[in-house]
ZADO-1210 file (C-alpha; in nm, 4 decimals, padded with zeros to 6 digits):
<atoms>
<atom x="00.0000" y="00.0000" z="00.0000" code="UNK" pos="1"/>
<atom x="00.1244" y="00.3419" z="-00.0766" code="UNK" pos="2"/>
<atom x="00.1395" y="00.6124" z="00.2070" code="UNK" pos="3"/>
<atom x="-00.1872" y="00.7560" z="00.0532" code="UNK" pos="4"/>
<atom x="-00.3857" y="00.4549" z="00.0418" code="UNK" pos="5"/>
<atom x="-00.2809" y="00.3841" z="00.4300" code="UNK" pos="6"/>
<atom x="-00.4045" y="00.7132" z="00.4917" code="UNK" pos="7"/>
<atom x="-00.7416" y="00.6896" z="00.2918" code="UNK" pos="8"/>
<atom x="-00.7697" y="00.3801" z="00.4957" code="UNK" pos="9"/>
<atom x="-00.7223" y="00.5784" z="00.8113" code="UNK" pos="10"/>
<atom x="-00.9330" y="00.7721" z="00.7915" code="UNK" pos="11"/>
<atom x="-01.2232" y="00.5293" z="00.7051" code="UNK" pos="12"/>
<atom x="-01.1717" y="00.3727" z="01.0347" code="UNK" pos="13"/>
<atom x="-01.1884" y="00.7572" z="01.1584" code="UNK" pos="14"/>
<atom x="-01.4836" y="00.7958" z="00.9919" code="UNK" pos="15"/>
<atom x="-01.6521" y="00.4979" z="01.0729" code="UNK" pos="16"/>
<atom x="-01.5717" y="00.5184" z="01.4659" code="UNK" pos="17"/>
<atom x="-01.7500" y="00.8658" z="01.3463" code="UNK" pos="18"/>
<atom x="-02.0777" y="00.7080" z="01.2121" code="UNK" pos="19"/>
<atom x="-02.0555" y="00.4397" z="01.5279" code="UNK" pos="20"/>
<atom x="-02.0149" y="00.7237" z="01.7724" code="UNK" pos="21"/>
<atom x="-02.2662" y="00.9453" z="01.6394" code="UNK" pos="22"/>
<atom x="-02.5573" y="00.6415" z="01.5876" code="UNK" pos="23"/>
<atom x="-02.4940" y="00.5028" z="01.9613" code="UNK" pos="24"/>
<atom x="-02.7775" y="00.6809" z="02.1102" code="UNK" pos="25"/>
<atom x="-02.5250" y="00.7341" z="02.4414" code="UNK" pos="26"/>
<atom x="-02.5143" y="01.0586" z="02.6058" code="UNK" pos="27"/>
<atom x="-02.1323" y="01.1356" z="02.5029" code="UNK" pos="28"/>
<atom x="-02.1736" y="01.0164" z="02.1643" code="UNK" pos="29"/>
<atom x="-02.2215" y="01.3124" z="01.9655" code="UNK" pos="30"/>
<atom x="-01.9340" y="01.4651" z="02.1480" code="UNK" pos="31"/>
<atom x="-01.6890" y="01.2019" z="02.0744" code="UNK" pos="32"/>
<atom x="-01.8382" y="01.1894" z="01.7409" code="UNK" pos="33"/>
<atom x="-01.7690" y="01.5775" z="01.6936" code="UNK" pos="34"/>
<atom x="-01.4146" y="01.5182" z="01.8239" code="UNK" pos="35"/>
<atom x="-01.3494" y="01.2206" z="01.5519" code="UNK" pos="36"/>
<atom x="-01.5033" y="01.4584" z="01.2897" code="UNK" pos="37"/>
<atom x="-01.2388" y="01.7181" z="01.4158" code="UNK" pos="38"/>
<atom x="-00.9896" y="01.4470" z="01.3764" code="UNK" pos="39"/>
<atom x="-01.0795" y="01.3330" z="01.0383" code="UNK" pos="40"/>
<atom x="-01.0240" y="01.7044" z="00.8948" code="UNK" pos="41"/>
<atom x="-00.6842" y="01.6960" z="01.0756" code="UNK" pos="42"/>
<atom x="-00.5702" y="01.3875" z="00.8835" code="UNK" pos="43"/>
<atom x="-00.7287" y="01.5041" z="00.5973" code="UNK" pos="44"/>
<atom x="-00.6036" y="01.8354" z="00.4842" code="UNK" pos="45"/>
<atom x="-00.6296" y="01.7658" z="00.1092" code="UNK" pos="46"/>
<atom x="-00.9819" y="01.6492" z="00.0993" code="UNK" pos="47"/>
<atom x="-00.8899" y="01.2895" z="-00.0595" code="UNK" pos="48"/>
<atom x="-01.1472" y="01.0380" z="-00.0682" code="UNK" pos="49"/>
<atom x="-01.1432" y="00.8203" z="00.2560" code="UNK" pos="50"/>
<atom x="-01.1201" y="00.3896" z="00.2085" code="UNK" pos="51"/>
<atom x="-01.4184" y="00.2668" z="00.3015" code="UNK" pos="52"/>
<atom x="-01.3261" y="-00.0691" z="00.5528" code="UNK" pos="53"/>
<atom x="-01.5142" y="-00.3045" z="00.6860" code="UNK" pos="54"/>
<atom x="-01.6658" y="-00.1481" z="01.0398" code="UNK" pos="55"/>
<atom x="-01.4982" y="-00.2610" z="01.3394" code="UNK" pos="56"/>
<atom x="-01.6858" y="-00.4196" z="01.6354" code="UNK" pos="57"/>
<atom x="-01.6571" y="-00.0518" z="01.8236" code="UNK" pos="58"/>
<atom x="-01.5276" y="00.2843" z="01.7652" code="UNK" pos="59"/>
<atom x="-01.2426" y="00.2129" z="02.0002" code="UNK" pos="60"/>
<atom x="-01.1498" y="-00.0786" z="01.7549" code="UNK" pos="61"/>
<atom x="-01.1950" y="00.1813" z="01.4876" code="UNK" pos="62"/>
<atom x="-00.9181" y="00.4458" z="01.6385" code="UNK" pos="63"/>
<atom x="-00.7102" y="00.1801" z="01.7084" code="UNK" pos="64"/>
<atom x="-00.7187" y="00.0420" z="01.3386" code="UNK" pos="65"/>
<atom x="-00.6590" y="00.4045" z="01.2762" code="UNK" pos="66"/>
<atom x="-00.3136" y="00.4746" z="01.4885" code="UNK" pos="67"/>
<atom x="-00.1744" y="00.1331" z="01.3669" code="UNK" pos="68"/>
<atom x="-00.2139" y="00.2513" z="00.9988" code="UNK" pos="69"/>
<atom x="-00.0943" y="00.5967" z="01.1178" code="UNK" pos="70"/>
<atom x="00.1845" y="00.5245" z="01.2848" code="UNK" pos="71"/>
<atom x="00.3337" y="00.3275" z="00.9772" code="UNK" pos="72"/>
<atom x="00.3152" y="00.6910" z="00.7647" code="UNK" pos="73"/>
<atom x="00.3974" y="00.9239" z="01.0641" code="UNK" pos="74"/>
<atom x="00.4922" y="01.1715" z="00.7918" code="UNK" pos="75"/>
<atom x="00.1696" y="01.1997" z="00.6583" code="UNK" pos="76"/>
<atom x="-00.0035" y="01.2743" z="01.0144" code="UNK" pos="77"/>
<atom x="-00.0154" y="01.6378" z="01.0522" code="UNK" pos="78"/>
<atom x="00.1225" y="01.6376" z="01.4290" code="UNK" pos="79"/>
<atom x="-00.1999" y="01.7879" z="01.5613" code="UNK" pos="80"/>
<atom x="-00.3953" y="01.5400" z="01.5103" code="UNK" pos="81"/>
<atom x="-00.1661" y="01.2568" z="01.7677" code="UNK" pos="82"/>
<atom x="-00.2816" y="01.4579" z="02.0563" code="UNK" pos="83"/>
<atom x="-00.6554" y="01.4514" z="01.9200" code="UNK" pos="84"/>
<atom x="-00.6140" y="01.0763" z="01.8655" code="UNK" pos="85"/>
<atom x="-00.4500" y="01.0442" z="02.2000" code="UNK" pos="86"/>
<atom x="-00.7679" y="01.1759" z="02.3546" code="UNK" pos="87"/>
<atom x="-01.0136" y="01.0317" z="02.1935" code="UNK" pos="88"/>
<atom x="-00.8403" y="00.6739" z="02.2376" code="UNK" pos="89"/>
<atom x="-00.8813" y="00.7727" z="02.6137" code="UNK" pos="90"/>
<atom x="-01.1847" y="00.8560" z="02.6306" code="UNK" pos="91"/>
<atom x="-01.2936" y="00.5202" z="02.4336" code="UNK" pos="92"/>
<atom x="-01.1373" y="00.3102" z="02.6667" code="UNK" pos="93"/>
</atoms>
């Protein structure tokens, strides 16, 4: 995979944990689902088209999907958004 398909596929599991987050019905869900939609335009300062990956089990499986696939292009991850991820993986669980 080249670094831009790993990051498309990023952020599809960003915007997935998104979709979970924001469909829950749980009081902090739109929140969290704000803060992942703050995330996504972090990682995605040049409006490319996101993967679109199977959906994991939770949006804490989602982020972590995410960061693995991040982490292996750390030059593509504008250094905002770590922090942001950081939190959000936190706040998951």
């Amino acid at each position: 995979m080249s670094p831009a398909e790993i990051l498309a596929a990023a952020i599809g599991h960003v915007r997935n944990a998104t979709w979970q987050l924001l469909g829950n019905n749980q009081p902090d869900g739109l929140g969290l689902g704000l803060e992942c939609l703050d995330l996504e335009a972090l990682l995605n300062p040049d409006d490319i088209d996101p993967d679109v990956p199977n959906p994991e089990p939770s949006p804490a499986a989602s982020l972590s999907e995410a960061a693995r696939l991040l982490r292996s292009v750390p030059d593509q991850v504008a250094p905002a958004a770590w922090p942001v991820l950081a939190s959000l993986t936190a706040k998951l669980g």
